[in-house]
C-alpha positions in Angstrom: -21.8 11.9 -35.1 -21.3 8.8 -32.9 -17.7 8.9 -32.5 -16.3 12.4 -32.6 -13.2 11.9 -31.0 -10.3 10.1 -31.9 -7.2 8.4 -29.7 -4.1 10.4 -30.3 -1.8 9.5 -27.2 -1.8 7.0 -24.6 0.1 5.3 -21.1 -0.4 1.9 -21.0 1.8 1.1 -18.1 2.9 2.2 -15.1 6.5 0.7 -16.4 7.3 3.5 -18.7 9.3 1.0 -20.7 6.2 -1.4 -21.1 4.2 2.1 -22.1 6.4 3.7 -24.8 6.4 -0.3 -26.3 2.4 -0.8 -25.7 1.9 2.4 -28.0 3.8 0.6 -30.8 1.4 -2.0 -30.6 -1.6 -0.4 -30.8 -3.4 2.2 -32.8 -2.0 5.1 -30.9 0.6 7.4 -32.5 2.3 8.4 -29.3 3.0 6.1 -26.4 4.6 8.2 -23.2 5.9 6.8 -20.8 4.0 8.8 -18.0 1.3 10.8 -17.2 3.4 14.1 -17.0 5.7 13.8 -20.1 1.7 12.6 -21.9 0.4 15.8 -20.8 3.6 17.9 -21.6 3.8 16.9 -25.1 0.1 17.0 -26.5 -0.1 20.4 -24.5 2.5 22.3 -27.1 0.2 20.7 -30.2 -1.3 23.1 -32.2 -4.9 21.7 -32.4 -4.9 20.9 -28.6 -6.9 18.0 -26.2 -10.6 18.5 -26.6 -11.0 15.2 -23.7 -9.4 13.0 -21.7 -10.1 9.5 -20.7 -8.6 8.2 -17.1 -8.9 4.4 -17.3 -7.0 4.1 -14.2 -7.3 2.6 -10.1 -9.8 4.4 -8.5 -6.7 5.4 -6.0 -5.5 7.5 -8.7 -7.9 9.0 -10.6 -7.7 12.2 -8.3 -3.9 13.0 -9.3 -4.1 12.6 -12.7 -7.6 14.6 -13.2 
């Protein structure tokens, strides 16, 4: 397979108002509005997070890994 996962839920912004609205826009069901309300949510789904992607500032990769 060359693409085996698939995008499910995103933060687009640090503004959790830009987020929630950037996730409207794009191909991603859920937009959250932060990191820990992201992580929250997906956790209680029944089939689960098999990865992660961090496309964020090196200076906060860390905290969110």
């Amino acid at each position: 397979m060359d693409d085996p996962f698939r995008d499910f839920a995103s933060v687009l912004s640090s503004d959790p108002v830009r987020s929630v609205a950037g996730g409207d826009q794009t191909e991603y069901p859920a937009g959250y509005p932060d990191v820990a309300t992201m992580i929250a949510a997906e956790a209680r789904r029944p089939d689960g997070i098999d990865a992660a992607s961090i496309m964020t500032p090196n200076d906060s990769h860390h905290e969110y890994a």
